[in-house]
C-alpha positions as CSV (number, residue, x, y, z in Angstrom):
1,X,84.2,128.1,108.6
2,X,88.0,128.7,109.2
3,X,88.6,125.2,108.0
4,X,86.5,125.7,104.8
5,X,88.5,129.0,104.6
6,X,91.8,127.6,105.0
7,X,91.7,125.2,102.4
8,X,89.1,126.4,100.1
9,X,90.9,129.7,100.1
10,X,94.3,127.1,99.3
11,X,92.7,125.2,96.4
12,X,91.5,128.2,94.5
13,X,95.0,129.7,94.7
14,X,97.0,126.5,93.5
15,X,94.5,125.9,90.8
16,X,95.3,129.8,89.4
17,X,98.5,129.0,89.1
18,X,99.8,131.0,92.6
19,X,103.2,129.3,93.6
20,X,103.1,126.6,96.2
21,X,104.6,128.3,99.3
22,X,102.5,132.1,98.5
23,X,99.6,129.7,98.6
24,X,100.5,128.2,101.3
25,X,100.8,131.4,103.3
26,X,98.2,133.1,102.1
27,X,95.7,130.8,103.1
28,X,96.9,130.2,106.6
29,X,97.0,134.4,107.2
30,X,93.3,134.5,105.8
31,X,92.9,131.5,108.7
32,X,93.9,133.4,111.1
33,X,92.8,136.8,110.4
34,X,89.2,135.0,110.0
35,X,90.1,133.7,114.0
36,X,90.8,137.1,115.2
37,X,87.2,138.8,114.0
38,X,85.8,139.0,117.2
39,X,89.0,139.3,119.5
40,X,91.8,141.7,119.9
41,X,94.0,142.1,116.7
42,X,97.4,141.8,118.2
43,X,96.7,137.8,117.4
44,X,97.8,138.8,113.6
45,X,101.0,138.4,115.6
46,X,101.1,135.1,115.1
47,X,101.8,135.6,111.0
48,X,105.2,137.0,111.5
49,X,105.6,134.6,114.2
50,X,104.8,132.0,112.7
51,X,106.9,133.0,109.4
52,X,110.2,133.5,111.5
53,X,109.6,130.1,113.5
54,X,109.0,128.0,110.2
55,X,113.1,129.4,109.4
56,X,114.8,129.7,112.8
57,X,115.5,125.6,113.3
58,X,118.9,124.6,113.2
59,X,118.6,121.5,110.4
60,X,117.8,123.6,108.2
61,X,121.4,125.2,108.1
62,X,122.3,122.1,105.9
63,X,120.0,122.3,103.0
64,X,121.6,125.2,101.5
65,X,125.1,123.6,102.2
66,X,123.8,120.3,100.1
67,X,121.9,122.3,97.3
68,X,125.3,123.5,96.8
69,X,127.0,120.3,97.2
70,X,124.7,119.1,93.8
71,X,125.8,121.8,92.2
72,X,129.7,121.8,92.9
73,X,130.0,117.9,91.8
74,X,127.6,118.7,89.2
75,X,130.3,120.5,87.5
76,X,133.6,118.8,89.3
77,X,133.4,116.2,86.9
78,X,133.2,113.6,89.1
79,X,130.1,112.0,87.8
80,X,131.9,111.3,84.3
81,X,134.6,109.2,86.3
82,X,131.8,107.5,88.2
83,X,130.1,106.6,85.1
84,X,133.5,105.1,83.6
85,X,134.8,103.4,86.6
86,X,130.9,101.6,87.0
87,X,131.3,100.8,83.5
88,X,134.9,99.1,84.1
89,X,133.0,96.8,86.7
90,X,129.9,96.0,84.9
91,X,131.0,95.9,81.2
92,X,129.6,96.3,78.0
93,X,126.2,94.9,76.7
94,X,122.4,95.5,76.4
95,X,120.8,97.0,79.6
96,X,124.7,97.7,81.1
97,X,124.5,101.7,80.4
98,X,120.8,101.7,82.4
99,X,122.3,99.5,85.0
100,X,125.1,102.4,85.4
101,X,123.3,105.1,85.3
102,X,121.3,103.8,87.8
103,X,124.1,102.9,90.3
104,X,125.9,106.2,90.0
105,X,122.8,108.1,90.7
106,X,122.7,105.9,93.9
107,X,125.8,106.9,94.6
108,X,125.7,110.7,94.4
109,X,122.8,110.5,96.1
110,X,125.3,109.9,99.2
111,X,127.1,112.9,98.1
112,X,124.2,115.7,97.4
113,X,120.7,114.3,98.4
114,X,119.3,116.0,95.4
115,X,117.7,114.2,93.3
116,X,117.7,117.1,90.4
117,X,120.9,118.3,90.9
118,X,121.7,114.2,90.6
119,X,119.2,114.4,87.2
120,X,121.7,116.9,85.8
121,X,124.6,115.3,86.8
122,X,124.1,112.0,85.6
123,X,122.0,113.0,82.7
124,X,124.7,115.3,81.1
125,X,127.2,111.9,80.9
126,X,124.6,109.1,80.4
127,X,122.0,110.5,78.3
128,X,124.2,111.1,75.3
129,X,126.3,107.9,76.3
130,X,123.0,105.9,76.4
131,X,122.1,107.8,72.5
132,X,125.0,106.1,71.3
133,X,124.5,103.4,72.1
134,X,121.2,103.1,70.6
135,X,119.0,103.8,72.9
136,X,115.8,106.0,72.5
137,X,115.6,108.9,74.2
138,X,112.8,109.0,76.0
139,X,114.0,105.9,77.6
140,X,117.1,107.4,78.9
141,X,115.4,110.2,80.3
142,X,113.3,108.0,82.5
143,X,116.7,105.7,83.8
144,X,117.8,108.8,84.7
145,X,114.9,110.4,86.2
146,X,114.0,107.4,87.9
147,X,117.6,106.6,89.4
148,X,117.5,110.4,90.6
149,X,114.7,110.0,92.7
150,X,116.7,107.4,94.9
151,X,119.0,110.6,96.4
152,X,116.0,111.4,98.7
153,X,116.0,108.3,100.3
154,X,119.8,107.3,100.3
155,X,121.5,110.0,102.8
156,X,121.9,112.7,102.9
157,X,118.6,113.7,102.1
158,X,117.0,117.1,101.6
159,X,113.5,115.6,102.5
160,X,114.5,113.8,105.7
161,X,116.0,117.1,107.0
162,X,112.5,119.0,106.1
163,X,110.8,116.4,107.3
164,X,112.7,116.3,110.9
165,X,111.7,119.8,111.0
166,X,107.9,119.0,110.8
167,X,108.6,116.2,113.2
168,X,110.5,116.5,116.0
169,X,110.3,112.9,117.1
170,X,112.2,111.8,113.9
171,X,115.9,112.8,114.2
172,X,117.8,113.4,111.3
173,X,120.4,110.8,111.7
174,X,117.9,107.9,112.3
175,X,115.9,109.1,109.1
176,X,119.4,109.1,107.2
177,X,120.2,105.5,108.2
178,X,116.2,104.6,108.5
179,X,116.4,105.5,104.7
180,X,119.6,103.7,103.4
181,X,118.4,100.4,103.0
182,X,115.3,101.1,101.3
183,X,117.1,103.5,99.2
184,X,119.4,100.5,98.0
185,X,116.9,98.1,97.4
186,X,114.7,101.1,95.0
187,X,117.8,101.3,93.2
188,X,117.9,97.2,92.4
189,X,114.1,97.5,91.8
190,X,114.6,100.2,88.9
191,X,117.7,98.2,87.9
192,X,115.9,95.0,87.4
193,X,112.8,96.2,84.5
194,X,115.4,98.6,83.4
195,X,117.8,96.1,82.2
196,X,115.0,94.0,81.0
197,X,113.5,96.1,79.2
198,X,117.0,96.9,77.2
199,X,116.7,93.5,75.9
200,X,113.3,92.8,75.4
201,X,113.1,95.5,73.2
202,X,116.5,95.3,71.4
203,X,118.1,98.8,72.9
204,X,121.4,99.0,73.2
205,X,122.8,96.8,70.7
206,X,125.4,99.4,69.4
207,X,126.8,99.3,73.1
208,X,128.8,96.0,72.9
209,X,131.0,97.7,69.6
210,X,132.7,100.4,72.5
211,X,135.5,99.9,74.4
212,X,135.3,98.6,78.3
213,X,137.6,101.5,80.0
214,X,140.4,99.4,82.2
215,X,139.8,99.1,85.6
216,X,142.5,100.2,88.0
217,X,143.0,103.4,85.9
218,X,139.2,104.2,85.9
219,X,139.6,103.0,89.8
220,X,142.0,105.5,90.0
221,X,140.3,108.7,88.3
222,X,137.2,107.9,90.5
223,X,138.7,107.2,93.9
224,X,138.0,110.7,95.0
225,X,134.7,110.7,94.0
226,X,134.2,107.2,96.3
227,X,135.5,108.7,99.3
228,X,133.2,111.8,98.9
229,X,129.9,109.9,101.2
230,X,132.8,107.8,103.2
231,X,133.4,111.0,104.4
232,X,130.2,112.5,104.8
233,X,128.2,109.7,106.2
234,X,131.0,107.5,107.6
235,X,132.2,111.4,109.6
236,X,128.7,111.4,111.1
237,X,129.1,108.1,112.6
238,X,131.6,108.2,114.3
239,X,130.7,111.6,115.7
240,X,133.2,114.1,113.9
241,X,130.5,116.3,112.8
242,X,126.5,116.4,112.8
243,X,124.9,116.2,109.8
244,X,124.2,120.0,108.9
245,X,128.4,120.4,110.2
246,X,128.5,117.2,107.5
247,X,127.5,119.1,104.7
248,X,129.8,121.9,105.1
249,X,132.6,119.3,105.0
250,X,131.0,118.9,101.8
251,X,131.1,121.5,99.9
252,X,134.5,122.3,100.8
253,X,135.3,119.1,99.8
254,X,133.9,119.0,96.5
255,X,135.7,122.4,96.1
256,X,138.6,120.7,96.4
257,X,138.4,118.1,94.3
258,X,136.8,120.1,91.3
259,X,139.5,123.0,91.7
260,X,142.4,121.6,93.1
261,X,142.1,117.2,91.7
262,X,140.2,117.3,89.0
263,X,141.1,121.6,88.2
264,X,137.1,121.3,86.2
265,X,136.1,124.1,88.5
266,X,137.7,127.8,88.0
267,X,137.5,130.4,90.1
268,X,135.0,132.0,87.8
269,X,132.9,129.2,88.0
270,X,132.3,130.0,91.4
271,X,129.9,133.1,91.1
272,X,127.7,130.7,88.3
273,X,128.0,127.9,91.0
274,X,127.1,130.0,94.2
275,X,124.1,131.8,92.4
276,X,122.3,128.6,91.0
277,X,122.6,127.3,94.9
278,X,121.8,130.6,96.4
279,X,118.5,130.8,94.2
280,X,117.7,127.0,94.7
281,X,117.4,127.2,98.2
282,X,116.1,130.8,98.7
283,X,113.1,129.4,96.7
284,X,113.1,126.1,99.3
285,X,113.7,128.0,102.5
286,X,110.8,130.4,101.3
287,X,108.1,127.8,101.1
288,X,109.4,126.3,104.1
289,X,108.6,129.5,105.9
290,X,105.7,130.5,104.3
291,X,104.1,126.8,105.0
292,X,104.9,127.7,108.9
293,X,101.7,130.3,108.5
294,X,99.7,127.1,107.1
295,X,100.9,124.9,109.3
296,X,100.0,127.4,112.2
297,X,96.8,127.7,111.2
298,X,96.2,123.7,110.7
299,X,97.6,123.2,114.9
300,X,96.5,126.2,116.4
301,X,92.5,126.9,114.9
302,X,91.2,123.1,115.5
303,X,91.7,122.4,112.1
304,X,93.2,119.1,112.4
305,X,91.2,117.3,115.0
306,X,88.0,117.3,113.2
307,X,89.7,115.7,110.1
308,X,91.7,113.1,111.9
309,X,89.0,112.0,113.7
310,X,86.6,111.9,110.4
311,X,89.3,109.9,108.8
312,X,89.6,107.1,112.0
313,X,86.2,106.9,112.3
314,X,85.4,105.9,108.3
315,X,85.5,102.3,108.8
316,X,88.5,101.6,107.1
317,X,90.8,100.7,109.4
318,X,94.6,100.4,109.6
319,X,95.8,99.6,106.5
320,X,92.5,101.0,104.6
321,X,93.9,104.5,106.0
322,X,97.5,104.4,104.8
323,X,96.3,102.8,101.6
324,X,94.5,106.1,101.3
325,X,96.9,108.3,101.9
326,X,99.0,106.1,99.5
327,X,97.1,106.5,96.4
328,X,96.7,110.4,97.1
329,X,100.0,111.3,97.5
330,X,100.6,109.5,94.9
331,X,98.2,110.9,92.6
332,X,99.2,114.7,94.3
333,X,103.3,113.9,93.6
334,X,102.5,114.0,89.8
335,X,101.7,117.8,90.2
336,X,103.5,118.7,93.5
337,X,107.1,118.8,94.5
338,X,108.1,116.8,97.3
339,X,108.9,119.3,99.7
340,X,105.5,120.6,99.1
341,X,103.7,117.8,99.7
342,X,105.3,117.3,103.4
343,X,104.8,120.7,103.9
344,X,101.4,120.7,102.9
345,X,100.1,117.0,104.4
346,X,102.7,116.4,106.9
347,X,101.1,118.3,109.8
348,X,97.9,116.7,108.8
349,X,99.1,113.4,108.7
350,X,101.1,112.9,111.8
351,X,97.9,112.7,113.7
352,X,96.6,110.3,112.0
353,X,100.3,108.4,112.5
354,X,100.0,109.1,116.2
355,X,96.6,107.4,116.3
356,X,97.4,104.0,115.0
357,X,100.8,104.3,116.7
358,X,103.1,104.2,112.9
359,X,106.7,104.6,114.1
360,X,107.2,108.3,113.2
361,X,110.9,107.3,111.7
362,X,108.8,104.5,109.4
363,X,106.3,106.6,108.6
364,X,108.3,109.5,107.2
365,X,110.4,106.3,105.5
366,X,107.1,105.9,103.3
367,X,106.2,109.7,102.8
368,X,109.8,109.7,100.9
369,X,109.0,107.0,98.8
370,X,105.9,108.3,97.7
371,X,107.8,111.9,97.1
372,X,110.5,109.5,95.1
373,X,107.6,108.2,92.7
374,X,106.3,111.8,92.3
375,X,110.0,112.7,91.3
376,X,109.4,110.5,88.0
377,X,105.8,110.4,87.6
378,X,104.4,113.0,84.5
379,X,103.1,115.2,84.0
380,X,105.3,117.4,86.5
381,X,107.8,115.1,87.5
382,X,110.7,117.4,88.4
383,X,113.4,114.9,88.0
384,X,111.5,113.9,84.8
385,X,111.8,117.7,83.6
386,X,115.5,117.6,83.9
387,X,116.2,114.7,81.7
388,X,113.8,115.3,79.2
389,X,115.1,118.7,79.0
390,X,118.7,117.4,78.1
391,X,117.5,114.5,76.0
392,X,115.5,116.8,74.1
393,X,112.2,115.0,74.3
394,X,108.4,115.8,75.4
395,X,107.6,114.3,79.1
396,X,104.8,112.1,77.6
397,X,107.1,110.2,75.7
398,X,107.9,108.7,78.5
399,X,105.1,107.4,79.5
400,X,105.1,104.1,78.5
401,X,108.8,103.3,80.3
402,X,107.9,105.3,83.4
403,X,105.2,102.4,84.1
404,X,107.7,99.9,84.4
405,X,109.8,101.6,87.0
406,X,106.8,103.4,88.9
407,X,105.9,99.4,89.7
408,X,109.1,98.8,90.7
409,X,109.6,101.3,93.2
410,X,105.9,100.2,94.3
411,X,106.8,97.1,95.4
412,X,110.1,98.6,97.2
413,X,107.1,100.7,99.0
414,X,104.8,97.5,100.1
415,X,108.2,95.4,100.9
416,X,108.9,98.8,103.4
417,X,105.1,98.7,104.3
418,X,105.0,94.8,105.5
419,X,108.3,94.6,106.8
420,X,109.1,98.1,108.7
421,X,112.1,96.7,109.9
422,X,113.7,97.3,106.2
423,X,114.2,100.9,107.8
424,X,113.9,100.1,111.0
425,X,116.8,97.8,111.7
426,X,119.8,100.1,110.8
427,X,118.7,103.4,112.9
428,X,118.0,100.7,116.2
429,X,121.7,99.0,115.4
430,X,123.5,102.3,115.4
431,X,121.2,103.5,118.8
432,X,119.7,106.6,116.7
């Protein structure tokens, strides 16, 4: 009956339109309250409890600190001089803009490890770039959506750090290196269909008339931007600071190269800048703690045993399981954020990982591809939202270029699938 409660309860709520994390907590305090019917009441206890012990862990320091970090090179400019120095490599040409915009969301995403705040960023420069240039909107809103959706693998990365919170086992810096390989190849697999499809379809014709910037000066406007992750993820390893210390460095870094190098940032831009951080991540720790009550309620009431074990003993073996729990997180990252999905099916997963004996590092590897796909996949894509929302065209336009990339960053998830060691190696060679 508590089980039926807990996610009955759940359903009806998300499907009224109750935000995620109020759902979430809701439904675990009905859980328990259902628990304590027939005992003393002081087990209610374990709802503020629960609430305060869902915030109180010390990784989650940095996802404020990066949240902010997407929003100060947001506006440093920084992702302008990225876009011209990539463009002083690569050139001029049909499918070259796609190729760029892909690359330098790849590149902040070792900077913020937010794949909306990378959206924006990249979106504001390419998307009228790309226009130019003669491509159609709808296409350049899913380039950038889909290179966005890279940030949560390459590190740092906002989902790692939740997800290191919901799994102890998985440290932070072995999911940050355990992700940067894969996140490298994802951006060459959206690279690939998206320069192809440039010149299948005749886009970007326009682009060969503009001028190639010159290197070493577009080497030179950029080169503060390049040492931004050398900093951040190169500091880590070597031990100066751990990654939540990491992204303190930087934000005060990008401070300092959007007020004092690049002078884009005023000091009035501050309050704007510190505000659209501030409510970011009130509205991420919030669900984080609210889904402490759920998750409670799923470890605590016997909720999960009966499930794992119905799912084990269905027949379908090994691979039938995680194919699965592949097509339904799939299906559920085209309505859900990612943060709310590992919230939601992370502590109900993890036993079934346990079971077959998945390499929790690995496991949570595949999780944030799945969460990447959702990132880009209508009809709630929140990457997609952004882009569309500065192109100025309707999600479902997008439809029929989304396709393309969601199979590319499919078979970046059966290459990671088959051969774990694509995210296995780099955390084992560095002793994380």
């Amino acid at each position: 009956m508590i089980a039926a409660a807990l996610f009955v309860s759940f359903l009806i709520l998300m499907i009224i339109g109750t935000p995620v994390g109020v759902a979430l907590g809701v439904s675990g305090t009905l859980a328990i309250v259902l628990s304590n019917l027939d005992t003393q009441w002081y087990g209610l206890l374990a709802v503020p409890q629960s609430f305060y012990a869902g915030l109180a862990k010390y990784p989650l320091l940095a996802i404020p600190m990066f949240v902010l970090v997407g929003s100060i090179f947001d506006r440093s400019g920084v992702a302008a001089r990225l876009v011209n120095f990539a463009i002083a490599i690569v050139g001029r040409g049909p499918g070259m803009l796609p190729l760029v915009a892909i690359a330098v969301a790849m590149f902040l995403g070792g900077i913020s490890g937010s794949g909306p705040a990378c959206a924006a960023a990249v979106g504001a420069v390419m998307i009228s770039a790309m226009n130019r240039a003669g491509y159609p909107g709808t296409f350049s809103a899913s380039i950038v959506a889909a290179g966005a959706s890279t940030d949560i693998l390459i590190p740092p990365s906002i989902a790692f750090i939740v997800y290191s919170v919901l799994v102890p086992q998985a440290s932070v810096p072995a999911l940050f290196a355990a992700g940067l390989f894969p996140g490298i190849i994802a951006g060459i697999a959206l690279i690939i269909p998206a320069v192809w499809l440039s010149r299948v379809h005749g886009m970007g014709l326009l682009e060969g008339n503009l001028p190639r910037p010159a290197f070493w000066p577009a080497l030179v406007d950029a080169a503060w931007g390049l040492i931004a992750p050398v900093l951040i993820l190169g500091g880590m390893r070597i031990g100066l600071f751990t990654p939540t210390e990491a992204a303190v460095v930087a934000v005060f870094y990008g401070l300092f190269v959007g007020m004092v190098i690049h002078r884009s940032i005023r000091v009035r831009d501050l309050f704007l800048i510190f505000r659209e951080a501030a409510e970011l991540s009130a509205v991420i720790m919030i669900v984080v703690t609210l889904a402490g009550i759920f998750a409670w309620a799923l470890s605590t009431l016997s909720v999960i045993d009966p499930i794992t074990r119905a799912i084990v003993d269905a027949g379908l073996g090994e691979y039938g399981v995680l194919s699965v729990i592949i097509v339904l997180l799939v299906v559920l990252g085209m309505f859900l954020d990612g943060i709310s999905i590992f919230l939601i099916f992370v502590p109900l997963l993890m036993p079934i990982a346990n079971f077959y004996g998945w390499d929790p590092v690995w496991f949570g590897v595949i999780l944030t591809i799945m969460v990447a796909l959702g990132q880009f996949t209508p009809p709630l894509a929140v990457n997609l939202m952004v882009s569309c929302r500065i192109a100025n065209v309707p999600i479902e336009g997008t439809t029929r270029w989304v396709l393309w990339l969601l199979l590319a960053m499919l078979v970046v998830l059966l290459i990671v699938i088959v051969f774990p060691e694509t995210a296995l190696w780099l955390p084992r060679y560095l002793n994380f």
